[in-house]
N, C-alpha and C positions, 0 to 999 in steps of 0.2 A: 504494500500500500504506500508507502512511504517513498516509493519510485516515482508514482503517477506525479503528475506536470501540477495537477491541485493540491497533494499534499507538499511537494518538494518548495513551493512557493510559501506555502505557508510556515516550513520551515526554513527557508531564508529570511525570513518575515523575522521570523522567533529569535537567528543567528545577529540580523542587524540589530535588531534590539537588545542583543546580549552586549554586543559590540560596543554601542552608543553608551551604553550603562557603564560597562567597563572603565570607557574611557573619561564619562563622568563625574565617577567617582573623586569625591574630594581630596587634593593632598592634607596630608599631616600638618603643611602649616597655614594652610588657606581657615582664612573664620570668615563665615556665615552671617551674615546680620538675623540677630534674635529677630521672630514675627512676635507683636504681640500677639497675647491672648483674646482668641474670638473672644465678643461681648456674650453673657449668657443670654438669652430667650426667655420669652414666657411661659413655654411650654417647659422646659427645665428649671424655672422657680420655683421654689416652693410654695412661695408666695402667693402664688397664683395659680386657678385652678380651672379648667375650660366645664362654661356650662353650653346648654344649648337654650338660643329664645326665639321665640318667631317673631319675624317682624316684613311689615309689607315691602316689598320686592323696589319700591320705587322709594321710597324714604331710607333705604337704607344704600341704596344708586345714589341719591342725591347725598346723603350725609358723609359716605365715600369719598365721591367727586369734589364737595367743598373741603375733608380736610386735605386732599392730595394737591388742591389748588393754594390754600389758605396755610396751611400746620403742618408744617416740615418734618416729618419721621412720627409725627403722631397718628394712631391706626385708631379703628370704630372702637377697638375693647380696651384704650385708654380714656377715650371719650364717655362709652357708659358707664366705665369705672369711676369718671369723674363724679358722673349724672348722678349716679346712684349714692357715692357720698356723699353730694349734695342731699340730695333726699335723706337720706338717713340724719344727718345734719338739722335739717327741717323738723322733722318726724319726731326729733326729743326734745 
């Protein structure tokens, strides 16, 4: 099998990319600039906990649309988070 013309491509495919890596490979005395550290999410907070709500199809297009136009990195489930502190706020 490894004769035919589709697998022999596909193992020169696997040879150059061993090759490329090879030569890659960092010296001993090359340094790397550190990445930082990805930001964490909301879904990995603890803090934070996904529920489900229903809401009409067109108000929530429109409430989308103004923060992506208006609130720079601000998403719907910071905005109800607000809302509803609000509320709660009110409420005692």
């Amino acid at each position: 099998m490894a004769d035919t013309p589709k697998y022999g491509a596909i193992a020169a495919l696997r040879e150059a990319q061993q090759h490329l890596s090879d030569m890659s490979s960092p010296s001993a005395g090359l340094l790397l600039p550190v990445k930082p550290p990805k930001p964490q999410g909301k879904r990995s907070d603890p803090a934070w906990k996904q529920y489900s709500v229903l809401l009409k199809k067109e108000s929530h297009k429109q409430a989308s649309l103004i923060l992506r136009q208006k609130y720079d990195g601000t998403d719907l489930s910071d905005l109800m988070q607000a809302l509803l502190e609000h509320w709660i706020q009110t409420e005692q």
